[in-house]
C-alpha positions as CSV (number, residue, x, y, z in Angstrom):
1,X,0.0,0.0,0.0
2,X,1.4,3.5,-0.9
3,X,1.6,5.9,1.6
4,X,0.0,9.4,1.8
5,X,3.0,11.0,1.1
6,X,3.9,9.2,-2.2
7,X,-0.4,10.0,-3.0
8,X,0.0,13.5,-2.1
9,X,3.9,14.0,-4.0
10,X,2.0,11.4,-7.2
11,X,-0.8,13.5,-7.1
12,X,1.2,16.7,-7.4
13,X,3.8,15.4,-10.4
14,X,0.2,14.5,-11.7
15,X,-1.8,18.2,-11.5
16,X,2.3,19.7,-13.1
17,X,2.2,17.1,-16.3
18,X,-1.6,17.7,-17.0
19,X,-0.9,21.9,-16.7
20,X,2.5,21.4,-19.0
21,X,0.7,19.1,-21.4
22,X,-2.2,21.5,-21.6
23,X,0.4,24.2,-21.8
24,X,2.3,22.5,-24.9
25,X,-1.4,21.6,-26.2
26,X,-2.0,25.3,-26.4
27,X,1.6,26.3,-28.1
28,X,1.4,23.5,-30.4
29,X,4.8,22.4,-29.7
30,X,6.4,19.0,-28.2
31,X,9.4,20.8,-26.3
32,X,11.3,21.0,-23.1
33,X,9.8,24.3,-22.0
34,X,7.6,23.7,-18.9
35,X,10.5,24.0,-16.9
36,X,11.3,27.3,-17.8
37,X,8.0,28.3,-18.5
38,X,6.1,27.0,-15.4
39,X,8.3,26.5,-13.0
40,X,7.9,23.0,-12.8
41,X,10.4,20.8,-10.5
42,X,10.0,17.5,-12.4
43,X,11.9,16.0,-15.0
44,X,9.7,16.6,-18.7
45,X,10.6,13.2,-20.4
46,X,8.2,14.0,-23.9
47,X,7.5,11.6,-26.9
48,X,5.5,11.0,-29.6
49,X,4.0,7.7,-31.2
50,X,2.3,7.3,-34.5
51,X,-0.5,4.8,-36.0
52,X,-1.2,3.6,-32.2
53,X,-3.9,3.8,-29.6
54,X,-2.7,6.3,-26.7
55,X,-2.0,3.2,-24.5
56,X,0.2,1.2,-27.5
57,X,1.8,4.9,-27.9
58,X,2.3,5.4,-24.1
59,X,3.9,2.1,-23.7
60,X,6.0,2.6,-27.2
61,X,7.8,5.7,-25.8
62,X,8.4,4.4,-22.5
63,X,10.0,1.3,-23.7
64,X,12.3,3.5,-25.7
65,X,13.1,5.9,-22.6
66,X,13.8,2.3,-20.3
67,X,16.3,1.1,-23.5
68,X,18.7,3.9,-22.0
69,X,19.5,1.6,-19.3
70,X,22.5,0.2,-21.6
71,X,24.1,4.3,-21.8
72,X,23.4,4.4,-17.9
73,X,26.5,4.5,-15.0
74,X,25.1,3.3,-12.1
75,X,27.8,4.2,-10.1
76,X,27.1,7.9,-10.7
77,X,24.1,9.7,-8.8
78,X,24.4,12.7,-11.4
79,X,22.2,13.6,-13.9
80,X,23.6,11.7,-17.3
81,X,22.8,13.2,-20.6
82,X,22.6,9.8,-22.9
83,X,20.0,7.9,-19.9
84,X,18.0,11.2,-18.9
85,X,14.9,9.3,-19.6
86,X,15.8,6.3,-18.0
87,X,16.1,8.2,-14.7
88,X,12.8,9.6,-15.1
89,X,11.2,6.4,-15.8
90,X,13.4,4.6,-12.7
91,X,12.6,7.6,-10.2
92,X,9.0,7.2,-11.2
93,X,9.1,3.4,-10.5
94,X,11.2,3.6,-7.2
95,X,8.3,6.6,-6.3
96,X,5.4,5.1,-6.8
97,X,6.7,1.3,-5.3
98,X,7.5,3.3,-2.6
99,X,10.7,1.6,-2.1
């Protein structure tokens, strides 16, 4: 069972995605700007699928940002430019296992 912290902090990384999604919706660009533009704290791991259902899409473009794993040092906590998504998709795992 997840506790009410990991709710509250999922629920939070949750309301940020929808308001940069909705934000990108209304620019009609897929780019790293919420950051910058929002203020946002969280990681902005963005893809695109084509000729799919969302959920076939969804689960296309995470596969692809888990297949980092192979450019990933796991001796070094630092953020690393070639498995950026694979931390996001990890963090998000460890987070919501509540490990």
């Amino acid at each position: 069972m997840m506790s009410n912290l990991t709710i509250n902090r999922l629920h939070k990384v949750h309301k940020s995605a929808q308001k940069c999604a909705e934000y990108l919706a209304s620019i009609k660009k897929l780019e790293h700007l919420c950051k910058d533009r929002l203020g946002h704290s969280y990681g902005e791991n963005l893809g695109s699928g084509y000729g799919h259902d969302a959920r076939s899409a969804a689960r296309d473009v995470t596969k692809s940002w888990y297949n980092e794993v192979s450019k990933h040092d796991f001796g070094n906590n630092n953020f690393q430019y070639p498995s950026g998504h694979f931390s996001q998709v990890l963090y998000t795992m460890i987070n919501v296992v509540d490990v």
